[in-house]
N, CA, C and O atoms as a Tripos MOL2 file, in Angstrom:
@<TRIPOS>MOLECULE
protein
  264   263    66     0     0
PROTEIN
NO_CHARGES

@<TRIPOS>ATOM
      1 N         -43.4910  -19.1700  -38.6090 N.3       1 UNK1
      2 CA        -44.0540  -19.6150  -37.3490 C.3       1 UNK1
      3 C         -45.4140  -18.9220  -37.1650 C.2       1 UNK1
      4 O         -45.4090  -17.6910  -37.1650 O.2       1 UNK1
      5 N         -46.2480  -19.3890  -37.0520 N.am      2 UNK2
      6 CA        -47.3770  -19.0500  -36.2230 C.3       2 UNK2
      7 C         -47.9470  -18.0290  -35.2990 C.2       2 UNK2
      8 O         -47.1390  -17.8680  -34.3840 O.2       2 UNK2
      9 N         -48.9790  -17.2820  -35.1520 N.am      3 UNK3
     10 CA        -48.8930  -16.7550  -33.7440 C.3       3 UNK3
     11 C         -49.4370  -17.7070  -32.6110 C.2       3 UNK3
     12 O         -49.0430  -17.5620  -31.4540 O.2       3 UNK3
     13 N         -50.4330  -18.7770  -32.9890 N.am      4 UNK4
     14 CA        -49.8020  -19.5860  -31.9150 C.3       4 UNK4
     15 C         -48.5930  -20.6490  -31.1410 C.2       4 UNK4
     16 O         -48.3210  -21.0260  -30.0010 O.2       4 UNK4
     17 N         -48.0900  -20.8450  -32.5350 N.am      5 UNK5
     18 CA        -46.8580  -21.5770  -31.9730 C.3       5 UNK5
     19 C         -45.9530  -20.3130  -31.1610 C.2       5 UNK5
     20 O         -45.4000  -20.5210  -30.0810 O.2       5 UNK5
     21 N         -45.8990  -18.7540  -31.9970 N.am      6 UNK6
     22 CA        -45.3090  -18.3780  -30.9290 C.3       6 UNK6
     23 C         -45.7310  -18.1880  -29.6730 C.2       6 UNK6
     24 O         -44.8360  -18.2900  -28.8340 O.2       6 UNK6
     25 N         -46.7960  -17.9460  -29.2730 N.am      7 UNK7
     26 CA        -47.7440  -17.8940  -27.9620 C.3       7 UNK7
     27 C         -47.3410  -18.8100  -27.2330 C.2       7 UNK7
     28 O         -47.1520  -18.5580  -26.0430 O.2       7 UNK7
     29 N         -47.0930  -20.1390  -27.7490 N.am      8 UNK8
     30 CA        -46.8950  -21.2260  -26.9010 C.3       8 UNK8
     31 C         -45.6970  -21.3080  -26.6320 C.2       8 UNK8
     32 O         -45.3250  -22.2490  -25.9310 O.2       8 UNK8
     33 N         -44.8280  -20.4150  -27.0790 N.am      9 UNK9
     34 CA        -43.0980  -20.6570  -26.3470 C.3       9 UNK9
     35 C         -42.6030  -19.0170  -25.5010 C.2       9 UNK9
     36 O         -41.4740  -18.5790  -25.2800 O.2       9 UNK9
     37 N         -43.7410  -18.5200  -25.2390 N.am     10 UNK10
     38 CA        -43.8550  -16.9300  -24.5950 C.3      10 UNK10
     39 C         -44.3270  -17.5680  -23.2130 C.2      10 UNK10
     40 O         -45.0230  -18.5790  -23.1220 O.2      10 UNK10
     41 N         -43.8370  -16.8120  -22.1550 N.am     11 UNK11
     42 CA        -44.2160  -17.0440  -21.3170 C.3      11 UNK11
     43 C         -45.7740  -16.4460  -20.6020 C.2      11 UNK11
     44 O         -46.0510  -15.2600  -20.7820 O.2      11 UNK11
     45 N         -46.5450  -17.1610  -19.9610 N.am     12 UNK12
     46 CA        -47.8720  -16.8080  -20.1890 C.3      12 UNK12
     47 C         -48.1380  -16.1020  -18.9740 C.2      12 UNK12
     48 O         -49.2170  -15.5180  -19.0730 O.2      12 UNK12
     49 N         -47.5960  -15.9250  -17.8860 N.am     13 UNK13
     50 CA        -47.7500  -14.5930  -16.7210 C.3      13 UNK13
     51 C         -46.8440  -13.2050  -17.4410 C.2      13 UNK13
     52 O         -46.5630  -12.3740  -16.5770 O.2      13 UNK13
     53 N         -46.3900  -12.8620  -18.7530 N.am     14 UNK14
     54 CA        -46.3130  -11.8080  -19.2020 C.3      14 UNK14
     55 C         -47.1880  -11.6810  -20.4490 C.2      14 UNK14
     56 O         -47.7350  -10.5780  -20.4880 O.2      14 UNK14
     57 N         -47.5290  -12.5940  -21.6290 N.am     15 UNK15
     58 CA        -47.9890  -12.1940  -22.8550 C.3      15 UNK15
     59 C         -49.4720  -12.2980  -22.9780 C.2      15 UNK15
     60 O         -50.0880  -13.2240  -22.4520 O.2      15 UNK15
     61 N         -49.7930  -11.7760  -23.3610 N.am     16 UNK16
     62 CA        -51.1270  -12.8790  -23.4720 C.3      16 UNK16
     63 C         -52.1230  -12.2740  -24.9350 C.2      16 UNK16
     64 O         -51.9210  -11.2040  -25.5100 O.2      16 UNK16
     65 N         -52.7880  -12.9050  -25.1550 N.am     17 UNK17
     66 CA        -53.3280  -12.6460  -27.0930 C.3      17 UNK17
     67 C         -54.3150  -12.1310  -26.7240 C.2      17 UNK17
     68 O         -54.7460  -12.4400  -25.6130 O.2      17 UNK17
     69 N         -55.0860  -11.0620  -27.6230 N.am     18 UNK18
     70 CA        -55.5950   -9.8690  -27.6500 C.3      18 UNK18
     71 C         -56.5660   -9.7980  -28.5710 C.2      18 UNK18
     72 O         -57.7430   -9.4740  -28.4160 O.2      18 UNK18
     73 N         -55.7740  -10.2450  -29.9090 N.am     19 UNK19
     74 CA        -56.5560  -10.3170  -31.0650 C.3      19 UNK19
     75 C         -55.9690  -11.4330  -31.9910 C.2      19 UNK19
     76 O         -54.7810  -11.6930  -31.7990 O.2      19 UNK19
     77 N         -56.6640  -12.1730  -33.0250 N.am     20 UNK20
     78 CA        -56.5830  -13.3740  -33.7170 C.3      20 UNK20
     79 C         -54.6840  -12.4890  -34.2680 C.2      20 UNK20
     80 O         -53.7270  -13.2520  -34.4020 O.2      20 UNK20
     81 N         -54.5050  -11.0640  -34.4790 N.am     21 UNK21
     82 CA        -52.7760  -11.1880  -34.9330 C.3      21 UNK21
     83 C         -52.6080  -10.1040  -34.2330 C.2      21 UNK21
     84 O         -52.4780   -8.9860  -34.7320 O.2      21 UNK21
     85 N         -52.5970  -10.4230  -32.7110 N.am     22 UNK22
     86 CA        -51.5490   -9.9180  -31.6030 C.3      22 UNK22
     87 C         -51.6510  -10.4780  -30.5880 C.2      22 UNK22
     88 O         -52.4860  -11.3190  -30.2560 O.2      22 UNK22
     89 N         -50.6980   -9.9950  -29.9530 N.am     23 UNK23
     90 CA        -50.2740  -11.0140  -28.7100 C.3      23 UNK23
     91 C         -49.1830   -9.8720  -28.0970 C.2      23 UNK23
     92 O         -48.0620   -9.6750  -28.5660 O.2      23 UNK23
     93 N         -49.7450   -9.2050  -27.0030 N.am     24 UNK24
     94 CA        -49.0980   -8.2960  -25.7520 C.3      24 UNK24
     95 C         -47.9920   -8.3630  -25.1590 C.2      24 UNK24
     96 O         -47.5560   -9.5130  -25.1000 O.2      24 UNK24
     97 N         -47.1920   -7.3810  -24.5710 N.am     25 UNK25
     98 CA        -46.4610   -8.0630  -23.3520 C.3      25 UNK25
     99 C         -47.3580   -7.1660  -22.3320 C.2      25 UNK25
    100 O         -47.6860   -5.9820  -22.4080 O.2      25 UNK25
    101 N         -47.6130   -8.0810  -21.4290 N.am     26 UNK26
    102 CA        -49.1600   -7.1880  -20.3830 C.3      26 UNK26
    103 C         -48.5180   -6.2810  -19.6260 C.2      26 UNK26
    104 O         -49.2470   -5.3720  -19.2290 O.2      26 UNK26
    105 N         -47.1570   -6.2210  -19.2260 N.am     27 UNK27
    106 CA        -46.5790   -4.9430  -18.4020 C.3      27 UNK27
    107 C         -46.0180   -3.6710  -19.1380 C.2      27 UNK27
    108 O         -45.2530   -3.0200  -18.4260 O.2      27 UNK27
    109 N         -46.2400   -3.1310  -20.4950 N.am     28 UNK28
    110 CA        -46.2590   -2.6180  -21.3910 C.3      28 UNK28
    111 C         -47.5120   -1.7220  -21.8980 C.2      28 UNK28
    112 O         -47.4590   -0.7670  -22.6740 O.2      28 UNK28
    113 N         -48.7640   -2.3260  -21.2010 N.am     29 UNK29
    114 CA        -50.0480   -1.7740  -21.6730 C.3      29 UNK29
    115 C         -50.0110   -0.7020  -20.5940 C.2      29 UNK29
    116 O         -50.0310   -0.8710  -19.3750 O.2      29 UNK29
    117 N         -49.9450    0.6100  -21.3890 N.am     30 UNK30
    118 CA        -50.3540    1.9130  -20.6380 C.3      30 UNK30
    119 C         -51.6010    2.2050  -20.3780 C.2      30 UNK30
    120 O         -51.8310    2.8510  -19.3560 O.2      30 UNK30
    121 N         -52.5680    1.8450  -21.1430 N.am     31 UNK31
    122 CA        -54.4310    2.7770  -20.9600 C.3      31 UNK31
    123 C         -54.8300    2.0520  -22.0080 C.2      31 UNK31
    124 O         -54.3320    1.9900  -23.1320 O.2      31 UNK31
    125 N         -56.1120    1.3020  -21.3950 N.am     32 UNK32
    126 CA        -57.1630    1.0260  -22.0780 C.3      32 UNK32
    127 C         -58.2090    2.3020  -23.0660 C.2      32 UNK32
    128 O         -58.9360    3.1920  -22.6220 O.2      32 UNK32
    129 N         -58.0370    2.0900  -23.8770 N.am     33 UNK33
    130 CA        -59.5720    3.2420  -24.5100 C.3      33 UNK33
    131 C         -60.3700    2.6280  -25.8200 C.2      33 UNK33
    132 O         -59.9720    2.3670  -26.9550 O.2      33 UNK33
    133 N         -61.3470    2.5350  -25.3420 N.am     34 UNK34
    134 CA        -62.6600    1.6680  -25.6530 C.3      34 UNK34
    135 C         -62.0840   -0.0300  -25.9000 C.2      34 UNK34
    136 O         -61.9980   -0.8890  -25.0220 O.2      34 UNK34
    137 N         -61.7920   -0.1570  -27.1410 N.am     35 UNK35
    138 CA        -61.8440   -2.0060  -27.9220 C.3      35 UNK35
    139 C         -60.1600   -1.7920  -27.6710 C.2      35 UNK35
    140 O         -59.5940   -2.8840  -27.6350 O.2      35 UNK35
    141 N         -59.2610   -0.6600  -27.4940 N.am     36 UNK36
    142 CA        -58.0140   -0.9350  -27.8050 C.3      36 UNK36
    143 C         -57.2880   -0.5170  -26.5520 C.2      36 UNK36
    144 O         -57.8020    0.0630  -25.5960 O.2      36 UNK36
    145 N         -55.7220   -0.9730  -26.7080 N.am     37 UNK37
    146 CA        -55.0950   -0.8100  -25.8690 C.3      37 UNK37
    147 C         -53.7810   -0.4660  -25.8240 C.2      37 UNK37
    148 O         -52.9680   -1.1320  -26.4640 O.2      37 UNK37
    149 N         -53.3280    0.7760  -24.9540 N.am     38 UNK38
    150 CA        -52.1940    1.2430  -25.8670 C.3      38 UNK38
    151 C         -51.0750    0.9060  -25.0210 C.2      38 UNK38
    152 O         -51.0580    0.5050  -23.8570 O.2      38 UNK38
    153 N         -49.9710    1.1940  -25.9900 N.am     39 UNK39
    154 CA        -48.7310    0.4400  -26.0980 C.3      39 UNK39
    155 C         -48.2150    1.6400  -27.1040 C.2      39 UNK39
    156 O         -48.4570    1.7350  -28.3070 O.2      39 UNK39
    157 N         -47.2400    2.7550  -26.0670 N.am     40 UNK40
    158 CA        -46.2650    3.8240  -26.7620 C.3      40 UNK40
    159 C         -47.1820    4.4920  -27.5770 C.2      40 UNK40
    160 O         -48.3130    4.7180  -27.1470 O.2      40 UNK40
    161 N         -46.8600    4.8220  -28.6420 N.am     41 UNK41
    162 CA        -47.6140    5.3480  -29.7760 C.3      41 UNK41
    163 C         -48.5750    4.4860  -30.0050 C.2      41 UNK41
    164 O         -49.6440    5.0900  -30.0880 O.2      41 UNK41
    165 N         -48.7280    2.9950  -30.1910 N.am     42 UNK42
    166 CA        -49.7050    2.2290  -30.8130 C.3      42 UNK42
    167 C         -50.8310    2.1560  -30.3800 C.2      42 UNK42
    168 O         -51.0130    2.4150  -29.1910 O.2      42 UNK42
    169 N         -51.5260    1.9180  -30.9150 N.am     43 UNK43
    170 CA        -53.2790    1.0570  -30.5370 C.3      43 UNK43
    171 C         -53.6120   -0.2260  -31.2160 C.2      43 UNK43
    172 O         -53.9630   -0.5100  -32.3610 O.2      43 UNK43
    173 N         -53.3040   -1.1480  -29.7440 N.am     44 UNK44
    174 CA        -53.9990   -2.5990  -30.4760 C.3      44 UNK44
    175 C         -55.3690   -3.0390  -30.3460 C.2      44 UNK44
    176 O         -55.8060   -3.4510  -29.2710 O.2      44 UNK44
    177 N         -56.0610   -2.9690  -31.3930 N.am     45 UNK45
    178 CA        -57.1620   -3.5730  -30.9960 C.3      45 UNK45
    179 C         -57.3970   -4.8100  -30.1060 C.2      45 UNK45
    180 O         -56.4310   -5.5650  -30.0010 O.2      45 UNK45
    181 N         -58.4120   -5.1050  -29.5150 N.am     46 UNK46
    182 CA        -58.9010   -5.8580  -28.6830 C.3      46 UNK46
    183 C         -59.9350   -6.7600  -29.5920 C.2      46 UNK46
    184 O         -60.7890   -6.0180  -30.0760 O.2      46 UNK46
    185 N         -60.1050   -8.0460  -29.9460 N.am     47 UNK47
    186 CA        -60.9010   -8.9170  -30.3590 C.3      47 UNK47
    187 C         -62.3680   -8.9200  -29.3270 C.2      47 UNK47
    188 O         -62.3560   -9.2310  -28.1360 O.2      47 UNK47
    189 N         -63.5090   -8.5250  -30.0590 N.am     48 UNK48
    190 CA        -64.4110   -8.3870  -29.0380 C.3      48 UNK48
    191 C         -64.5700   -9.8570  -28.3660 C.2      48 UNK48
    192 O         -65.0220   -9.7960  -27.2230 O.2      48 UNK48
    193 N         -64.2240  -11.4740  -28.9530 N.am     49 UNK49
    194 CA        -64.6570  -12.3510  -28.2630 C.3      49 UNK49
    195 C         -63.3780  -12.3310  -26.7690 C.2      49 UNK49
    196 O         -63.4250  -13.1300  -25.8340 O.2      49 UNK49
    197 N         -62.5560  -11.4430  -26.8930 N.am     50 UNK50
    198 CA        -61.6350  -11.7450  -26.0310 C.3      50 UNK50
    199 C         -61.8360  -10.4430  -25.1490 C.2      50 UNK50
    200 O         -61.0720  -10.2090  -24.2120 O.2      50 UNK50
    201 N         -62.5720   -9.8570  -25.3800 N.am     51 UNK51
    202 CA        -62.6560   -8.6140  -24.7390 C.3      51 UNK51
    203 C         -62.2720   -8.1080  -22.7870 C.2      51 UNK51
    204 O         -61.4340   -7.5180  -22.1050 O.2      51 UNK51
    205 N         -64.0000   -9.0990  -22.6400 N.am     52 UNK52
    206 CA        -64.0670   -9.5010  -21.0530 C.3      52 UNK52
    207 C         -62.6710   -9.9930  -20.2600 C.2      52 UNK52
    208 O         -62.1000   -9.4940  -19.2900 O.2      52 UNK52
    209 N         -62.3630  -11.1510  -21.0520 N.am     53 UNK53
    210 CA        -61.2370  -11.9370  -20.6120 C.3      53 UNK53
    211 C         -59.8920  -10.9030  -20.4570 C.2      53 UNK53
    212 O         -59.3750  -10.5320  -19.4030 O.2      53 UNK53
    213 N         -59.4750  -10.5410  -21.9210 N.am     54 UNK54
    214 CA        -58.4130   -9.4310  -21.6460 C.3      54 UNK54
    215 C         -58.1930   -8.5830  -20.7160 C.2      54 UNK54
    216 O         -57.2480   -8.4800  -19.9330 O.2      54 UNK54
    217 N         -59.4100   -7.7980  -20.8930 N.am     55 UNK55
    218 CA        -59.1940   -6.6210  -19.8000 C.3      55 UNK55
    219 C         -59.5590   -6.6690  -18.1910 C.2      55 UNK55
    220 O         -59.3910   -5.6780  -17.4790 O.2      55 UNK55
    221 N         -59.9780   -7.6870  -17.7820 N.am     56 UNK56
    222 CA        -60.1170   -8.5140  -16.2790 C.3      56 UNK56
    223 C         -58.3830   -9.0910  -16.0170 C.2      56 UNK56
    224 O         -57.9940   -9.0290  -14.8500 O.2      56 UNK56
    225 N         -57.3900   -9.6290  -17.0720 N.am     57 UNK57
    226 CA        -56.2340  -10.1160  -16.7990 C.3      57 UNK57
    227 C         -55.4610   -9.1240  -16.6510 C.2      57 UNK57
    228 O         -54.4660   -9.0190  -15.9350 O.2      57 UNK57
    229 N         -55.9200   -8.4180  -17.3180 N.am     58 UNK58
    230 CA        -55.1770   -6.9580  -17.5100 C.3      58 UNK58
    231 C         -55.0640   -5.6680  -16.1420 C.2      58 UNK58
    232 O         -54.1930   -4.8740  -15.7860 O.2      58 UNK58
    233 N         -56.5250   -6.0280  -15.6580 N.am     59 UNK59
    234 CA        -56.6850   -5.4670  -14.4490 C.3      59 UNK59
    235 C         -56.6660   -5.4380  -13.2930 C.2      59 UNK59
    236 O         -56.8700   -4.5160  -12.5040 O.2      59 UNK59
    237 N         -56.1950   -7.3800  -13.0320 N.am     60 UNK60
    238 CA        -55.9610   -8.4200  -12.2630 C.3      60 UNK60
    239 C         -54.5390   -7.7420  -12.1360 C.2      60 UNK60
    240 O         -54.2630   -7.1440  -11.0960 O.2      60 UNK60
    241 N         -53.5910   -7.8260  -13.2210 N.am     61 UNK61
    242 CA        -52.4170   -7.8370  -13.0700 C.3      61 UNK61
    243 C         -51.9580   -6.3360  -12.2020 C.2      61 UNK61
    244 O         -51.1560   -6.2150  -11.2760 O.2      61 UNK61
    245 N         -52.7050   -5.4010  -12.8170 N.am     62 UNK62
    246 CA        -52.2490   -3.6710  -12.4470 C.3      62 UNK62
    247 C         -52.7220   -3.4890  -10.8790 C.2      62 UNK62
    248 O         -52.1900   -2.5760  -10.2490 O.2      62 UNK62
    249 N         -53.7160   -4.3320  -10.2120 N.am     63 UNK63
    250 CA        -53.7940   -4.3660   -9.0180 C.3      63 UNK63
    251 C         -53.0210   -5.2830   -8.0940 C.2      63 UNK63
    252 O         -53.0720   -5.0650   -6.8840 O.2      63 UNK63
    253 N         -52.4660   -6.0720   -8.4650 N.am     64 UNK64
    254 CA        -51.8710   -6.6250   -7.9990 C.3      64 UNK64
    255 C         -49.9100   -6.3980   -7.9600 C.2      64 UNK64
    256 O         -49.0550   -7.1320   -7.4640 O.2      64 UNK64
    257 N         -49.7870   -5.1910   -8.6440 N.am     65 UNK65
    258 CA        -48.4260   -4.9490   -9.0260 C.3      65 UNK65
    259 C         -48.3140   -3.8760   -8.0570 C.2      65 UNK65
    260 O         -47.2790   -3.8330   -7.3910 O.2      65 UNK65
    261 N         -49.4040   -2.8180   -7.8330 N.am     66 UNK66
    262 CA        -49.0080   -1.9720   -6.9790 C.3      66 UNK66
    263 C         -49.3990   -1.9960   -5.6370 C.2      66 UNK66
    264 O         -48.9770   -1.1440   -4.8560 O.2      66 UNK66
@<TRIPOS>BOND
     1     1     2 1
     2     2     3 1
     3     3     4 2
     4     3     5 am
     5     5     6 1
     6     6     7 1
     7     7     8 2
     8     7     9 am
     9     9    10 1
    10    10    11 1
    11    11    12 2
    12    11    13 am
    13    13    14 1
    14    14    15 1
    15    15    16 2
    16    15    17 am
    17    17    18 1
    18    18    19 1
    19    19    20 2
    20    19    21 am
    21    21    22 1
    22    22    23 1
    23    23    24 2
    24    23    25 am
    25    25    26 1
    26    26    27 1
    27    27    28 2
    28    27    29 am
    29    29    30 1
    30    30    31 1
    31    31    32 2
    32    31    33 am
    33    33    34 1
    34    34    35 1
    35    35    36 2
    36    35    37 am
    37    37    38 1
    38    38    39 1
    39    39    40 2
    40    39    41 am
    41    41    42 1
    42    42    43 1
    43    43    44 2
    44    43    45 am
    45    45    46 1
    46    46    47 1
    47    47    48 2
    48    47    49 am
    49    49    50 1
    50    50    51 1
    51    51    52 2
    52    51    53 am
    53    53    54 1
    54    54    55 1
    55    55    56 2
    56    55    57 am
    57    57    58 1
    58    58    59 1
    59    59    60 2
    60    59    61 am
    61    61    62 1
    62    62    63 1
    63    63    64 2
    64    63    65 am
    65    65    66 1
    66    66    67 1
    67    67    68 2
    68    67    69 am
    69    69    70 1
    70    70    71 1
    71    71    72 2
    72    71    73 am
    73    73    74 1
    74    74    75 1
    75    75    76 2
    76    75    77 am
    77    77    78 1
    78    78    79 1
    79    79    80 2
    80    79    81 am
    81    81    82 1
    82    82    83 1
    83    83    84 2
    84    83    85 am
    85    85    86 1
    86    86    87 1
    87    87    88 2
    88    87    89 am
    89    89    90 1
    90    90    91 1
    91    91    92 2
    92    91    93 am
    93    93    94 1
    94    94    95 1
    95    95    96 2
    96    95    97 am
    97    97    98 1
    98    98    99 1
    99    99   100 2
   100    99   101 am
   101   101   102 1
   102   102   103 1
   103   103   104 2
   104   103   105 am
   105   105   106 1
   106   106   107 1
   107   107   108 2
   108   107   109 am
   109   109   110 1
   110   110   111 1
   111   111   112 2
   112   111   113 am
   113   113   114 1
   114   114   115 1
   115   115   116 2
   116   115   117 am
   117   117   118 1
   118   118   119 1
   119   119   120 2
   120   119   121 am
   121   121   122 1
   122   122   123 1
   123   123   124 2
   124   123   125 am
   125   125   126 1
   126   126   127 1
   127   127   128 2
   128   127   129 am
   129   129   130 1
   130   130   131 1
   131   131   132 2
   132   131   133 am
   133   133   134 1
   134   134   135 1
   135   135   136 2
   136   135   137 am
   137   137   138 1
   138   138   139 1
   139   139   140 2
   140   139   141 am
   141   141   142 1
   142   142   143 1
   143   143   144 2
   144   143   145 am
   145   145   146 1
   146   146   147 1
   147   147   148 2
   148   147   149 am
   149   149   150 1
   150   150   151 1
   151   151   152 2
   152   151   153 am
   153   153   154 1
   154   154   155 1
   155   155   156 2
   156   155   157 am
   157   157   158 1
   158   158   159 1
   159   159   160 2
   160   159   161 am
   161   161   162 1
   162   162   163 1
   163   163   164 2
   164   163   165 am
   165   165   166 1
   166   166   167 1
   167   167   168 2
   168   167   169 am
   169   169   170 1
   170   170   171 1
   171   171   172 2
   172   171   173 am
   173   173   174 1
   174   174   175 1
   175   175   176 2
   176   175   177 am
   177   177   178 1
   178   178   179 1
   179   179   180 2
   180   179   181 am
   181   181   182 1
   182   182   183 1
   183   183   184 2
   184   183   185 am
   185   185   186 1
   186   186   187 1
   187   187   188 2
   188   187   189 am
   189   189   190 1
   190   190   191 1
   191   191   192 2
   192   191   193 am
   193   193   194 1
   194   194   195 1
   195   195   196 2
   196   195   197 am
   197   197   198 1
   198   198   199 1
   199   199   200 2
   200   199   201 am
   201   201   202 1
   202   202   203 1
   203   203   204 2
   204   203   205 am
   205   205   206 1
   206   206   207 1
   207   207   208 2
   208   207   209 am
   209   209   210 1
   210   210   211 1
   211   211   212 2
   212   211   213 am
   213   213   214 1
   214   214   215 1
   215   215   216 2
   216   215   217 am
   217   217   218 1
   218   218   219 1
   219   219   220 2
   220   219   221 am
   221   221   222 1
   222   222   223 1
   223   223   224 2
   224   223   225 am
   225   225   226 1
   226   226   227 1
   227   227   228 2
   228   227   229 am
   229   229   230 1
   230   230   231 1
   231   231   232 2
   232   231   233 am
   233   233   234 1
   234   234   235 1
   235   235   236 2
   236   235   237 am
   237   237   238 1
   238   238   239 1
   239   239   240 2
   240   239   241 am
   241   241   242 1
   242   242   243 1
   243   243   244 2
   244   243   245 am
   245   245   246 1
   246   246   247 1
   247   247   248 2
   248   247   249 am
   249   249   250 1
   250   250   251 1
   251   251   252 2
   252   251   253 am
   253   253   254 1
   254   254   255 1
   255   255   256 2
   256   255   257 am
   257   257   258 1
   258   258   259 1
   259   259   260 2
   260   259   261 am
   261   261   262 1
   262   262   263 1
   263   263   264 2
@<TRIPOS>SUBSTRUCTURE
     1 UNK1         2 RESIDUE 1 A UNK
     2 UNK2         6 RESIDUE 1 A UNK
     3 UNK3        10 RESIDUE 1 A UNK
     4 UNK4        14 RESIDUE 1 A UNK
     5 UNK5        18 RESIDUE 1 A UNK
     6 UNK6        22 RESIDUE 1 A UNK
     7 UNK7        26 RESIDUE 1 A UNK
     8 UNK8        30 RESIDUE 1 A UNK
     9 UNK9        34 RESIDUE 1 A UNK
    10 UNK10       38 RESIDUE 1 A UNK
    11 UNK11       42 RESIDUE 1 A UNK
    12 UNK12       46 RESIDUE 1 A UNK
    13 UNK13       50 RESIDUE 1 A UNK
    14 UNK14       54 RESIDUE 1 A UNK
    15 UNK15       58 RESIDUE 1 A UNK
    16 UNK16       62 RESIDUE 1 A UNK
    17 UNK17       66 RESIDUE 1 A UNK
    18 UNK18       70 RESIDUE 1 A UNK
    19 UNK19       74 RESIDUE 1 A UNK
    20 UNK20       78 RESIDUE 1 A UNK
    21 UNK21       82 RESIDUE 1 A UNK
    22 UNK22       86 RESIDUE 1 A UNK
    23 UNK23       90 RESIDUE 1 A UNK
    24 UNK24       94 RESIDUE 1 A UNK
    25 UNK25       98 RESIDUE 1 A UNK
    26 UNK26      102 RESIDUE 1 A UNK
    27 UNK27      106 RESIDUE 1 A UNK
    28 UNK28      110 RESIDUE 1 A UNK
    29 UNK29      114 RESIDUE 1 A UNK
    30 UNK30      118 RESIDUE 1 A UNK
    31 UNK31      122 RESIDUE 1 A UNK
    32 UNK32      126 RESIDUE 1 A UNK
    33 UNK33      130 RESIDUE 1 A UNK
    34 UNK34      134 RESIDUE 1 A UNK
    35 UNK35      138 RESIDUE 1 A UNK
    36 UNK36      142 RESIDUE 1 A UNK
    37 UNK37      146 RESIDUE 1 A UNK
    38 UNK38      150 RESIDUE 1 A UNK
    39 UNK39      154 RESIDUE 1 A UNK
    40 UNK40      158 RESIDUE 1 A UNK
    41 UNK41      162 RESIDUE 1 A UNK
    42 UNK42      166 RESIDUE 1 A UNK
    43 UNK43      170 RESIDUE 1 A UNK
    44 UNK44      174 RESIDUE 1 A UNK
    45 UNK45      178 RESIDUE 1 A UNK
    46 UNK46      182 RESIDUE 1 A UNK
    47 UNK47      186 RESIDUE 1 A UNK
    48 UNK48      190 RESIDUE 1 A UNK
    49 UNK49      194 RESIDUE 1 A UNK
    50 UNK50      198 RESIDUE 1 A UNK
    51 UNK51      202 RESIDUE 1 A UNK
    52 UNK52      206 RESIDUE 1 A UNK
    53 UNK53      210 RESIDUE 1 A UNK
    54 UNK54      214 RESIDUE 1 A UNK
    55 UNK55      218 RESIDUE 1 A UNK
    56 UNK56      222 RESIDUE 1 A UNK
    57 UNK57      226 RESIDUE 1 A UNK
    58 UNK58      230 RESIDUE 1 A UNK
    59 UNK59      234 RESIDUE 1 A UNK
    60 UNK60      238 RESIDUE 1 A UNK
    61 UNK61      242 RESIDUE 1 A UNK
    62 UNK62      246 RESIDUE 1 A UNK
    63 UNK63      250 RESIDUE 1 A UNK
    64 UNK64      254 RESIDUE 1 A UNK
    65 UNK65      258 RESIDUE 1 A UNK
    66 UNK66      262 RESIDUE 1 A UNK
């Protein structure tokens, strides 16, 4: 399967794609630092064409949760 076919059966007010091979769950992202974004131990990069977009949904969401 795909990562967009899976994208398209994820629900899209939790996941959302990041980079051409990832795809988030957005209530999971602890701290932005610089292009990446972490998740536990990990760092996912951030696709610079998705950059703006990401981290505005990302920041949309964390203000609006608390």
């Amino acid at each position: 399967m795909s990562l967009k076919t899976l994208l398209e059966h994820l629900p899209t007010q939790q996941f959302l794609q990041v980079h051409r091979s990832f795809i988030v769950n957005k209530p999971m992202v602890q701290a932005i630092e610089g292009n990446q974004l972490l998740i536990g131990n990990h760092k996912i990069p951030v696709a610079r064409n998705l950059r703006e977009e990401v981290f505005r949904i990302l920041l949309e969401d964390k203000l609006i949760s608390k």
